[in-house]
C-alpha positions in Angstrom: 74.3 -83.6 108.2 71.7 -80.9 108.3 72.5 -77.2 108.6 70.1 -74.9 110.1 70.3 -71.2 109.1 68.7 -68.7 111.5 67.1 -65.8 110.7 66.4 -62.6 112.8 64.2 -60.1 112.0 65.0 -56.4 113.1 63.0 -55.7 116.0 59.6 -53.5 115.7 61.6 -50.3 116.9 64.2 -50.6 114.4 62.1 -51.2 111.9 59.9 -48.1 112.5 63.0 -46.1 113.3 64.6 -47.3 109.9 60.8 -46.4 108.2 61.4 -42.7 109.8 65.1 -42.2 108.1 64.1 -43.4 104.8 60.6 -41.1 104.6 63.4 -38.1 105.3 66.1 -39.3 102.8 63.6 -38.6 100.4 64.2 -34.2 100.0 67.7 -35.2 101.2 68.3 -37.5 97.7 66.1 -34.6 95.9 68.5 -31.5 97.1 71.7 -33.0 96.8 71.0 -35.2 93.3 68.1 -33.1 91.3 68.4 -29.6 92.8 66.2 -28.8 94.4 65.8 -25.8 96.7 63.9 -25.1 100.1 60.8 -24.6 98.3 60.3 -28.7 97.2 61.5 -29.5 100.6 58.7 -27.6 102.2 56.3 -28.8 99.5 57.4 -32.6 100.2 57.4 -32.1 103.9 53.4 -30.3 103.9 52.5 -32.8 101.7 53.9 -35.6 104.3 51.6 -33.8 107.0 48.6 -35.0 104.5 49.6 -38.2 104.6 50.2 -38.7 108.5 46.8 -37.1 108.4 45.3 -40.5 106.5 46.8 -43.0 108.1 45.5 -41.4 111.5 42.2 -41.5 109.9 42.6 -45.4 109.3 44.0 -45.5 113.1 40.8 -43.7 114.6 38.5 -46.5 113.2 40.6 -49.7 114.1 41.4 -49.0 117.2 39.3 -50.3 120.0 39.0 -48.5 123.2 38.3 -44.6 123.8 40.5 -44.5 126.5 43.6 -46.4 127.8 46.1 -46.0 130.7 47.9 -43.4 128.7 44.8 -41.8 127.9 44.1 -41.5 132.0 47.5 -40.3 132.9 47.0 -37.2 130.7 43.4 -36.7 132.4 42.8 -34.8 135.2 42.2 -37.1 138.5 38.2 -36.0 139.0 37.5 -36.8 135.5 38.9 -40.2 134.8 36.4 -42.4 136.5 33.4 -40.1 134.8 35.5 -41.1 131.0 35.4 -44.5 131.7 32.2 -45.2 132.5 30.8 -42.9 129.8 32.4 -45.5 127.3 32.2 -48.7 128.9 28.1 -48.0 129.6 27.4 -47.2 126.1 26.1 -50.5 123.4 27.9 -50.6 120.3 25.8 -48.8 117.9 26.5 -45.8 120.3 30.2 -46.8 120.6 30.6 -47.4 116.6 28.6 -43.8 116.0 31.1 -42.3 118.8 34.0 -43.8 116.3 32.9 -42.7 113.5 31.8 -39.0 114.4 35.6 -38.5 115.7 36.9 -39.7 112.6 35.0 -37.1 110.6 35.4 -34.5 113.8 39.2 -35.4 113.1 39.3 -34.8 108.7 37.8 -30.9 109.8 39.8 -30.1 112.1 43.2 -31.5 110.7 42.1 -30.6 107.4 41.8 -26.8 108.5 45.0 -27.2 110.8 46.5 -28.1 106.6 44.6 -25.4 105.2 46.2 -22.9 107.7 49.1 -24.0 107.1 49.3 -24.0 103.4 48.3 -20.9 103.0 50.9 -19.0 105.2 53.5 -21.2 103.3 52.9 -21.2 99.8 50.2 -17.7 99.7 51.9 -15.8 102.4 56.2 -17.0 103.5 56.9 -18.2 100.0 54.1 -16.8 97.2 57.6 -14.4 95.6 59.4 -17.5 95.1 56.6 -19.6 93.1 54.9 -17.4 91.3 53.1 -14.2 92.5 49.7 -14.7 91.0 49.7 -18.2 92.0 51.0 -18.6 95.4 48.7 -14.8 95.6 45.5 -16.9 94.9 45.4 -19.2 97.7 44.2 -22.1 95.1 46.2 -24.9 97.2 45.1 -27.3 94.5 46.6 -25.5 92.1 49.7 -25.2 93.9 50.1 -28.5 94.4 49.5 -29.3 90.5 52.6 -26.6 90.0 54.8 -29.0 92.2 53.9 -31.9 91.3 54.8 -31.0 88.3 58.3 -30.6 89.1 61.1 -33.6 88.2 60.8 -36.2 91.2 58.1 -35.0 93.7 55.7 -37.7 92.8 57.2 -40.2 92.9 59.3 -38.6 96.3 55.6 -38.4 97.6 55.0 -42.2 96.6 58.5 -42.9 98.9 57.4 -40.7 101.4 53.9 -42.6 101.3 55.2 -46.2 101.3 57.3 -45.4 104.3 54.6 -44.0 106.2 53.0 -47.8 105.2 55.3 -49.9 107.0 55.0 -48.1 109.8 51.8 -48.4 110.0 51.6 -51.9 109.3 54.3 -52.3 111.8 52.1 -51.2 114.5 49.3 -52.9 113.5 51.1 -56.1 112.9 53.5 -56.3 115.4 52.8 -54.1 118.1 48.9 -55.1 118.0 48.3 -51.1 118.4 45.0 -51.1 117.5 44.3 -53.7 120.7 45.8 -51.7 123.3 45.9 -48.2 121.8 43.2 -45.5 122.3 40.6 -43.4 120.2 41.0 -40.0 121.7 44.7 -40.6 122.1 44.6 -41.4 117.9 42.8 -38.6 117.8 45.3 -36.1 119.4 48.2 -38.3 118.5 49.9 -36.4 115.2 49.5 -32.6 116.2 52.5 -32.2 118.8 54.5 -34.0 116.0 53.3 -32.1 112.9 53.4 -28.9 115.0 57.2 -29.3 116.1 58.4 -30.6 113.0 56.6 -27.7 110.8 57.5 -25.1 112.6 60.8 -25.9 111.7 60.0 -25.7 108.2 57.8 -22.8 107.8 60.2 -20.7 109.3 63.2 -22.6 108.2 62.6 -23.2 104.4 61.3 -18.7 103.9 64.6 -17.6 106.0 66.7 -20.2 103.6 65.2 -18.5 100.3 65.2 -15.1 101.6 69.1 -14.8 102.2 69.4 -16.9 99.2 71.4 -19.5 101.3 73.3 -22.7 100.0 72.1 -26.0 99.1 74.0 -27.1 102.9 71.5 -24.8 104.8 68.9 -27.0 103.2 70.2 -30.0 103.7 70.8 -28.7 107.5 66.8 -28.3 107.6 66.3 -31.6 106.3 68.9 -33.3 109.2 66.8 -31.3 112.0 63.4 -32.2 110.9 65.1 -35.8 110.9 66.4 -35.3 114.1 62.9 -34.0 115.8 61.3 -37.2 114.0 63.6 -39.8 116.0 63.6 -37.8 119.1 60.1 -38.0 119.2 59.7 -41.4 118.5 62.4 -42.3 120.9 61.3 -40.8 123.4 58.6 -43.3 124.0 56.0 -41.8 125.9 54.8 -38.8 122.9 51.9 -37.4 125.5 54.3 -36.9 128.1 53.7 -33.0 128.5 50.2 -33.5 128.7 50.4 -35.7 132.0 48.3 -34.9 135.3 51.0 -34.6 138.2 49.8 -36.8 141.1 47.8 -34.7 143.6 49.2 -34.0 146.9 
């Protein structure tokens, strides 16, 4: 008599909904089992926006087409036959160059969107509670030497990093993203995201210090950005407020 044991691997979904809760159990483990405060939240959570930034980087130069049907619904109506034929006329050395550029197009821009961001974080909402001189320098290198020096953000940042992996490799793997995804989209993809979610912690984590707040309020901050991660990954359709209504 034979016996036959199946095996049922959690669908893609779960699996990158499961990748999101563990990348954000990461401060959650750090605040409630080496105490940390808001400050190595919002450390862990700009350096996350870093690593987004790579992978989308990766994401850019695998993926196929410039534009796809999601990429059309959130251009206006008069311009969408003019974007396709722009791409689908050009050879490939012209499409590969187009590729490339983009990629680099996207490390300025995102890196400065980072840069920004840093510096009204650590040199501007939260430069008292680090060190005056330091956070008053707006070195961001050396700013993140003085917290990655701290007891557990590296290898929180490693977690955080490995998580971001299977996702990524679940998309590529499973959902064949790169084969039915779109440049531009790739391009535009993490800022709604990054801009939600950090917004939440660059006013969240200062507020949290200033009125010198329990380790709950943190752990509050932690649950929301949580919360904004699913939601937006739930919700399907992330270019959504970008769509061309129909005309009339």
């Amino acid at each position: 008599m034979s016996i036959q044991i199946q095996t049922t691997l959690p669908s893609p979904s779960r699996v990158t909904a499961w990748t999101i809760i563990a990348a954000n159990l990461v401060p959650l483990i750090g605040v409630l089992f080496r105490g940390w405060d808001a400050m190595e939240v919002a450390f862990l959570y700009w350096s996350e926006t870093i690593i987004i930034g790579a992978f989308q980087v990766v994401k850019i130069l695998i993926t196929r087409e410039y534009v796809n049907s999601k990429a059309l619904a959130i251009t206006p109506e008069k311009d969408r036959e003019e974007m396709l034929d722009n791409w689908q006329r050009q050879k490939g050395g012209v499409k590969l160059f187009m590729r490339w550029f983009l990629a680099a197009f996207f490390v300025v821009h995102y890196g400065f969107f980072i840069f920004v961001q840093g510096m009204i974080l650590f040199s501007v909402l939260l430069t008292s509670f680090i060190d005056p001189e330091l956070g008053g320098s707006g070195d961001l290198f050396k700013i993140a030497a003085y917290f990655l020096e701290k007891p557990g953000i590296q290898s929180s940042l490693i977690a955080i990093g490995v998580a971001h992996l299977v996702h990524f490799l679940q998309g590529v793997l499973f959902e064949k993203s790169y084969l039915n995804g779109s440049i531009i989209l790739e391009f535009i993809g993490p800022y709604k995201r990054i801009f939600i979610q950090q917004l939440v912690v660059i006013f969240g984590a200062p507020l949290i210090l200033v009125l010198g707040a329990p380790a709950a309020a943190v752990i509050v901050l932690v649950l929301l950005k949580t919360w904004f991660d699913l939601r937006s990954f739930r919700k399907g359709d992330e270019f959504f407020w970008l769509k061309q209504s129909p005309s009339p």
